[in-house]
ZAVEX-773511 format. One record per residue (C-alpha): x, y, z; residue in one letter. Coordinates in steps of 0.02 Angstrom, whole numbers, padded with zeros to 5 digits. Example, Ala and Ser with C-alpha at 12.3 -4.5 7.8 and 13.67 -1.06 7.14 Angstrom:
2
+--------+--------+--------+------+
:     px :     py :     pz : pado :
+--------+--------+--------+------+
:  00615 : -00225 :  00390 :    a :
:  00684 : -00053 :  00357 :    s :
+--------+--------+--------+------+
//
This chain:
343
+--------+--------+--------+------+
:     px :     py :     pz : pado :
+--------+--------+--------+------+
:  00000 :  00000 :  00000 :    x :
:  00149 :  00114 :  00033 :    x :
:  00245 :  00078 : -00126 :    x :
:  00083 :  00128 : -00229 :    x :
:  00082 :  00277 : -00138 :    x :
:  00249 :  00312 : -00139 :    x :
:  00233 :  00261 : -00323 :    x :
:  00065 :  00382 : -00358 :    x :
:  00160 :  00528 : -00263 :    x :
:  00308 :  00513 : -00385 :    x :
:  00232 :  00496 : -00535 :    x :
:  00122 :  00638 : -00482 :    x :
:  00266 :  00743 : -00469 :    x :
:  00365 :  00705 : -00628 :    x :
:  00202 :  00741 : -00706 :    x :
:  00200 :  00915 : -00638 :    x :
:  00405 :  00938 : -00677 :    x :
:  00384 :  00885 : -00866 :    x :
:  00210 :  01007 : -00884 :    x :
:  00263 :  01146 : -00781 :    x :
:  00442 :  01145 : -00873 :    x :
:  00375 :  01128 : -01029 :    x :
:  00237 :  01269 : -01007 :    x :
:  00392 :  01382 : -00908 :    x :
:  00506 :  01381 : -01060 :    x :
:  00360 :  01429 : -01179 :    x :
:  00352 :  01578 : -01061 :    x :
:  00550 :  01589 : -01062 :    x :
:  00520 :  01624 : -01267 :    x :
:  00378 :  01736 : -01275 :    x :
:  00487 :  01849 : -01123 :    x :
:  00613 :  01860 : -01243 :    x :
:  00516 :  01888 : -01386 :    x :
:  00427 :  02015 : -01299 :    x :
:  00616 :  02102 : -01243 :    x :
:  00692 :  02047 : -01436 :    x :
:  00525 :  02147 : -01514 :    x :
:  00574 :  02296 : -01419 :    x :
:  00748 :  02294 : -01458 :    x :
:  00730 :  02271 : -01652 :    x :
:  00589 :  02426 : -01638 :    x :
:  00706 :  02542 : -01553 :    x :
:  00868 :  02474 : -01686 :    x :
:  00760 :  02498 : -01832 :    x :
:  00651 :  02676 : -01782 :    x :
:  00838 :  02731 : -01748 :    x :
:  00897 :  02680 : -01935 :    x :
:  00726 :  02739 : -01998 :    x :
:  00762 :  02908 : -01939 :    x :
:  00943 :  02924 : -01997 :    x :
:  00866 :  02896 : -02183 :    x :
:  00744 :  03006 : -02162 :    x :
:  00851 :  03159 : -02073 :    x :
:  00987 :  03112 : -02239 :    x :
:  00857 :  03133 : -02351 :    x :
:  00787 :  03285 : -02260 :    x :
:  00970 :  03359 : -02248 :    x :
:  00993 :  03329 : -02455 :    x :
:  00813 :  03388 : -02498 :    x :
:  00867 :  03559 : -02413 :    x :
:  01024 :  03594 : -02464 :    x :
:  00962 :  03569 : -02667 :    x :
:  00805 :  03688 : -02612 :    x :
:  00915 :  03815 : -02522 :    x :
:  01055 :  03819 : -02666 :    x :
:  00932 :  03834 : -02799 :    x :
:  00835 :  03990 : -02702 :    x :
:  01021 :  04047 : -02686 :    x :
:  01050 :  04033 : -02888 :    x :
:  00880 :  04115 : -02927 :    x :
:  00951 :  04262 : -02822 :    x :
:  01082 :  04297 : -02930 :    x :
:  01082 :  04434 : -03055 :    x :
:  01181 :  04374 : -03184 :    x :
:  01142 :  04308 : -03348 :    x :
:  01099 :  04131 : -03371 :    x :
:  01242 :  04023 : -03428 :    x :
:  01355 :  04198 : -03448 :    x :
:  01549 :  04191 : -03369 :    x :
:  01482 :  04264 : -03211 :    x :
:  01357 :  04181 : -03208 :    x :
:  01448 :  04001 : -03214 :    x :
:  01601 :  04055 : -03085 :    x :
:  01450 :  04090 : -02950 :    x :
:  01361 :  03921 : -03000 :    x :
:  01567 :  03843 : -02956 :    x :
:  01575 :  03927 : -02818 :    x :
:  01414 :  03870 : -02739 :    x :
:  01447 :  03683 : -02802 :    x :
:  01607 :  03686 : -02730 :    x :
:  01545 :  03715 : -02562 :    x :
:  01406 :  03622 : -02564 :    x :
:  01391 :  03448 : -02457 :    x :
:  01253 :  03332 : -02554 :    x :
:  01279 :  03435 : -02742 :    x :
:  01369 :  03380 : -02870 :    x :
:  01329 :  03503 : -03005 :    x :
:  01214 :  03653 : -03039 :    x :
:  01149 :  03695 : -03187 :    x :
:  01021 :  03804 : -03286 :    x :
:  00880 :  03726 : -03390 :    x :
:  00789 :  03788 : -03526 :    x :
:  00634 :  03734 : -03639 :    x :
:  00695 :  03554 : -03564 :    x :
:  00873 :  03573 : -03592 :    x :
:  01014 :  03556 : -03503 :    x :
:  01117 :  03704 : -03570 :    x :
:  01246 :  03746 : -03443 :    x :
:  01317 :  03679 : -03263 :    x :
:  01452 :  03707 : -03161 :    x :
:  01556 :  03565 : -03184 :    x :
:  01513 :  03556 : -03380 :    x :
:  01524 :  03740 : -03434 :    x :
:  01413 :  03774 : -03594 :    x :
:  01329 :  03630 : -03667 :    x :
:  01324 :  03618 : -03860 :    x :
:  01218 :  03544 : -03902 :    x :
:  01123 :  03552 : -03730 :    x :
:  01061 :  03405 : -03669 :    x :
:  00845 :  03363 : -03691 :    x :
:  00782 :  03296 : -03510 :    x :
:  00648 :  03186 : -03522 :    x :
:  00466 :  03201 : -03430 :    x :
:  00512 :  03222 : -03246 :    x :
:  00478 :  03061 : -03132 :    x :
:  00372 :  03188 : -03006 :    x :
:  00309 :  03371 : -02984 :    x :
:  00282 :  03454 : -02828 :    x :
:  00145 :  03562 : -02811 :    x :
:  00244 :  03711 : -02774 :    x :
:  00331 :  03676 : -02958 :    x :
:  00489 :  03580 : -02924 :    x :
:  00531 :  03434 : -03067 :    x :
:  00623 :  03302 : -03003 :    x :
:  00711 :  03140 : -03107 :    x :
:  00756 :  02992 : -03005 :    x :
:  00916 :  02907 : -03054 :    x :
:  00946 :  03011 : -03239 :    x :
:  01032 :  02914 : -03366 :    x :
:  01144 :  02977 : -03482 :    x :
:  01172 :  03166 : -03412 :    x :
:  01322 :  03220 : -03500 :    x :
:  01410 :  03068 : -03498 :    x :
:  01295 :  02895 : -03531 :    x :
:  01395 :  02835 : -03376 :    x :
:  01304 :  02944 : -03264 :    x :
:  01144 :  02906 : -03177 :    x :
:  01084 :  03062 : -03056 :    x :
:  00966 :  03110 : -02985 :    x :
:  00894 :  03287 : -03032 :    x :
:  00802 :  03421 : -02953 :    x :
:  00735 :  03578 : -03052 :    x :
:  00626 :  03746 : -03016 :    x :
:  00616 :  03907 : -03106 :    x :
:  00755 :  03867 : -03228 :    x :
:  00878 :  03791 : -03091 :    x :
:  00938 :  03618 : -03082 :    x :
:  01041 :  03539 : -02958 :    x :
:  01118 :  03394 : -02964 :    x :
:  01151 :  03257 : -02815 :    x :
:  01305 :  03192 : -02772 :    x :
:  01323 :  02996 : -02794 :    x :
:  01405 :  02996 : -02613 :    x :
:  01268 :  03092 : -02528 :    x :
:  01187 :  02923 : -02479 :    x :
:  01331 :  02820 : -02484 :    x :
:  01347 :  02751 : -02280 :    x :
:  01158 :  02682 : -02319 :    x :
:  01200 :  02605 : -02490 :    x :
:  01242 :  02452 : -02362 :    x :
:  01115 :  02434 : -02256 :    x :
:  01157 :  02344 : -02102 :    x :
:  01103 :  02140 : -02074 :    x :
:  00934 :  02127 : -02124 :    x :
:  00885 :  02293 : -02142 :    x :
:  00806 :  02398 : -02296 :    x :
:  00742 :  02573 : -02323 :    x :
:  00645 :  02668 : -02437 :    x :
:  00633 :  02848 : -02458 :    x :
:  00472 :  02932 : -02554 :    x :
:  00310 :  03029 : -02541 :    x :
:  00197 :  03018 : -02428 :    x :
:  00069 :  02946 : -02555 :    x :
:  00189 :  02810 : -02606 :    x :
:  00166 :  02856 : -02775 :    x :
:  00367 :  02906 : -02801 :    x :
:  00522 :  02824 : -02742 :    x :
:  00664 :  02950 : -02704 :    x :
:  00780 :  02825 : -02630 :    x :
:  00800 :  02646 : -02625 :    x :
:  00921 :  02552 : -02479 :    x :
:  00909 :  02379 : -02478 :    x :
:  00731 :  02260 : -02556 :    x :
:  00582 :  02322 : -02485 :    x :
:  00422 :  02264 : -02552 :    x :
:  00351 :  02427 : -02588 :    x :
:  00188 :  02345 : -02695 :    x :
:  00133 :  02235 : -02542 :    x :
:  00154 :  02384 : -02396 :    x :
:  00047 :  02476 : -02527 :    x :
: -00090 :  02342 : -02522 :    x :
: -00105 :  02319 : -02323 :    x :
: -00064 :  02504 : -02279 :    x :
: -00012 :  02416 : -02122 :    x :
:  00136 :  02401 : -02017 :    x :
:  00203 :  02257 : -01934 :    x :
:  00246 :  02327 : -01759 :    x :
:  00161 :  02206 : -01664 :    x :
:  00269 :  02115 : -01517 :    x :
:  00235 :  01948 : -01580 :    x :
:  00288 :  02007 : -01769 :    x :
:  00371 :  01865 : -01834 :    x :
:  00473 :  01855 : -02007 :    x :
:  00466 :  02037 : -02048 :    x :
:  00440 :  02242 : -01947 :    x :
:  00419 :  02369 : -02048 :    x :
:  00397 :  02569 : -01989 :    x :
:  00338 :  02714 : -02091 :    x :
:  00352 :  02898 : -02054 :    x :
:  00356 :  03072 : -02124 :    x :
:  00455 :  03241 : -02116 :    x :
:  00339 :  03352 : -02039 :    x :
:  00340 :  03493 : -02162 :    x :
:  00426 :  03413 : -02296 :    x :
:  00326 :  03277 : -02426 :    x :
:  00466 :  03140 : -02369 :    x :
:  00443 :  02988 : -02287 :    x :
:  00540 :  02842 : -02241 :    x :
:  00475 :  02660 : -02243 :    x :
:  00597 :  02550 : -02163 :    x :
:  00596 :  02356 : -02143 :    x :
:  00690 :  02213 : -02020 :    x :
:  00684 :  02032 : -02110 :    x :
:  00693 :  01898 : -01996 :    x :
:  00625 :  01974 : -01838 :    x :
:  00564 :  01886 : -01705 :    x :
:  00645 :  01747 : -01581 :    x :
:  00623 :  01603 : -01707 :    x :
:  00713 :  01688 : -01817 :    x :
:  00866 :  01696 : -01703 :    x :
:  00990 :  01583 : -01703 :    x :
:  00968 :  01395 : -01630 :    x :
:  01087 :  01413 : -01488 :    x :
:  00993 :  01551 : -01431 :    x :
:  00822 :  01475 : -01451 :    x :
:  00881 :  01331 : -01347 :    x :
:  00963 :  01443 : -01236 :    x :
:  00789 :  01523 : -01187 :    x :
:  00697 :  01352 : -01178 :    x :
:  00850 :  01282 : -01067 :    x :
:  00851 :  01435 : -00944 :    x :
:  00658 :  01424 : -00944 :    x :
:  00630 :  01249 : -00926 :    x :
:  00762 :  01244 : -00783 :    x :
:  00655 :  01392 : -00683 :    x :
:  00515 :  01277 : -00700 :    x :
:  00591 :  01125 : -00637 :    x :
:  00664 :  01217 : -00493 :    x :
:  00492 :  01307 : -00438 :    x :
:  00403 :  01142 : -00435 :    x :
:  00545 :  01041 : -00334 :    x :
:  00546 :  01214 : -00222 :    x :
:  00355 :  01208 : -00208 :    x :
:  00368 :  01004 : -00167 :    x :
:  00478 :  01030 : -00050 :    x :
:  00362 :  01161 :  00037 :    x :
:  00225 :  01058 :  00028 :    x :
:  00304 :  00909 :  00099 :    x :
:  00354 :  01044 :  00247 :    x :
:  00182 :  01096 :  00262 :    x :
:  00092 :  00970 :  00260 :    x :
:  00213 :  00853 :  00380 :    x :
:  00138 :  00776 :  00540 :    x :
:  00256 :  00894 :  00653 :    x :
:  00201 :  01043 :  00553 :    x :
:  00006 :  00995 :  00574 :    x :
:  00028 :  00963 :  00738 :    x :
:  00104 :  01130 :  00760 :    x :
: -00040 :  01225 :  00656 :    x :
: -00155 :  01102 :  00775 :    x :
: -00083 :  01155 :  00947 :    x :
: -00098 :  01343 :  00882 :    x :
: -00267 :  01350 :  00849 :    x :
: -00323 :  01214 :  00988 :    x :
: -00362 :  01096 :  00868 :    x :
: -00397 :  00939 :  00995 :    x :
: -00524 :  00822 :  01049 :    x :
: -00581 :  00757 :  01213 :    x :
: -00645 :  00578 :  01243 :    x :
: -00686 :  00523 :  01407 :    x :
: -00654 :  00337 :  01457 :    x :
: -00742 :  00302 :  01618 :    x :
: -00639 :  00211 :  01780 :    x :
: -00748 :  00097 :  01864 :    x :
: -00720 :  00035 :  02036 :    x :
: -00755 : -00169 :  02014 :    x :
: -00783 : -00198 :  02210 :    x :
: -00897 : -00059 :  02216 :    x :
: -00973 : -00072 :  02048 :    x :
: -00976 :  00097 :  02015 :    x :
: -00881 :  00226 :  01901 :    x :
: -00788 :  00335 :  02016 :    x :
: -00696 :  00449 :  01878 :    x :
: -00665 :  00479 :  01705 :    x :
: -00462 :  00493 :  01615 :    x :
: -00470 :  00626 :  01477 :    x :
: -00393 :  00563 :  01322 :    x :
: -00332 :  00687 :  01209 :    x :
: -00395 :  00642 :  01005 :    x :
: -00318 :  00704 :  00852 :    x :
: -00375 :  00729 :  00665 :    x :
: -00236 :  00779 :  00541 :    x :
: -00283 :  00907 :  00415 :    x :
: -00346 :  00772 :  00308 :    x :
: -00461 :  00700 :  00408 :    x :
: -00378 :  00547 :  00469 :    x :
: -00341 :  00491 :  00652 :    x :
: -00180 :  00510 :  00726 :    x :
: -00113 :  00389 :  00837 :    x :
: -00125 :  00478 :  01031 :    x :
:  00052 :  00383 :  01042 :    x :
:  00116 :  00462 :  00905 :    x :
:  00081 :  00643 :  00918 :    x :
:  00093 :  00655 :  01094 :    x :
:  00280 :  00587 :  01091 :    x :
:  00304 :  00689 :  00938 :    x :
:  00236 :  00857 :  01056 :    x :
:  00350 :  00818 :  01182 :    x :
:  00487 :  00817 :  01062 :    x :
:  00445 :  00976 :  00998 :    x :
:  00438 :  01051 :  01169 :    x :
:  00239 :  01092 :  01163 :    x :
:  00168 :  00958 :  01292 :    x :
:  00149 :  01062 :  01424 :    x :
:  00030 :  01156 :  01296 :    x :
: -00052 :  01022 :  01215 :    x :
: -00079 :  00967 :  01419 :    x :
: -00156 :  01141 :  01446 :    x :
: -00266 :  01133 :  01303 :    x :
: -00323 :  00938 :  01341 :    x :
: -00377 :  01009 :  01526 :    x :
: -00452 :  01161 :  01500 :    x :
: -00561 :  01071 :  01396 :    x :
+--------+--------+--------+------+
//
């Protein structure tokens, strides 16, 4: 009868171990998930923004050189005219030429002098409403091995420098960036594959905690029509590497196994005869039964000897020889005497 229960109480337990384990590391990975979502949020808002504040800083530097041109007073294309647009180029950080346009000709820049013949520039690839033309990677301007991209208002045109996004031609691991209007009608910048048709269809970004595969942000200058849409590929825990994976379901697994065998051994404390008895003494948990002494030569009962009786917290009968030796090893007979005759 004790084996099966020793064997019940032990298969009891390893039942518990294996579930709670099991059900601990699954919390282990959706911690970490919840922590890894946060980080990959804050790394790619971070990136997100550096795009967008590059494309912000090039936007205004071509606006504020080609207000700067338009101020001059010299005539278009003239000597004068062309040692102002050098000097301006020279100094500029995102430029790499300036130039004046004409009935959709290129007909003079900084860099090229006088064009002859000046140089036809197809349809632009978008028009602002306030008028500026803009071309998005140019082929063949001046030189077929060019590809620019141009910007153009009142006559102006400036030309971007091929390094002014050069640190995000190489996105880091897993990352990818897109720069372009806030209708998502025109790209200005592409870092990286982004599937621009399918963010288009959902409208949607992935930003919840439990994103899995892919995160994606999208944001806009706040006076400016620019906007960044930025993307992480392989986000989430199960995209991380085994070794951590296993790492997480190890560490969480083991938390479980040692809360149960903590709680077991608790419970084995608790629930122990000394401890009941304790809890019992306490709270004057104790029975009297009254066995009657009878004088045989009178034939009479001339007393009665109080026996104390005992019912452990589940209900059973405990031997009076048992917890009354195991109260006066515990040093509480004198109470468990007090309690016996002051009922």
């Amino acid at each position: 009868m004790v084996a099966m229960l020793t064997l019940t109480t032990n298969t009891g337990l390893w039942f518990r171990l294996v579930l709670i384990s099991f059900a601990s590391a699954l919390l282990a990975l959706f911690i970490g998930q919840g922590i890894l979502a946060r980080l990959e949020q804050t790394q790619l808002q971070h990136y997100s923004q550096e795009v967008l504040n590059q494309g912000i800083a090039v936007a205004n530097e071509g606006r504020e050189t080609i207000d700067r041109v338009l101020m001059l007073n010299n005539a278009p294309c003239s000597s004068a005219d062309l040692k102002e647009l050098r000097l301006i180029s020279f100094y500029s950080v995102y430029l790499r030429d300036i130039g004046r346009i004409k009935d959709n000709y290129l007909i003079c820049s900084a860099g090229w002098g006088i064009l002859n013949p000046p140089i036809y520039l197809l349809p632009p690839n978008l028009t602002t409403p306030e008028g500026v033309q803009l071309w998005t990677a140019m082929k063949d301007v001046v030189d077929p091995r060019i590809t620019a991209d141009i910007a153009s208002l009142n006559g102006v045109v400036t030309i971007t420098a091929a390094a002014a996004f050069r640190r995000f031609v190489q996105p880091p691991a897993e990352h990818s960036a897109m720069l372009l209007t806030r209708n998502l009608d025109h790209v200005y910048q592409t870092f990286g594959n982004i599937d621009l048709p399918a963010f288009k269809q959902t409208q949607q970004q992935h930003n919840a905690w439990l994103s899995m595969g892919k995160r994606q942000t999208f944001f806009c200058a706040p006076n400016r029509n620019i906007c960044v849409l930025a993307q992480l590929d392989s986000a989430g825990v199960l995209y991380q590497p085994w070794y951590v994976i296993a790492s997480l379901f190890f560490v969480g697994a083991l938390i479980g196994v040692s809360f149960t065998l903590s709680y077991q051994l608790y419970d084995d404390r608790h629930h122990a005869l000394p401890s009941q008895l304790k809890r019992a003494i306490k709270h004057q948990q104790f029975q009297v039964h009254y066995q009657p002494l009878i004088s045989l030569p009178k034939r009479a009962i001339i007393g009665v000897e109080a026996l104390a009786r005992w019912k452990n917290e589940r209900g059973d009968n405990v031997s009076p020889e048992f917890f009354i030796s195991a109260a006066e090893k515990m040093g509480y007979s004198d109470k468990l005497t007090r309690i016996i005759t002051r009922q």
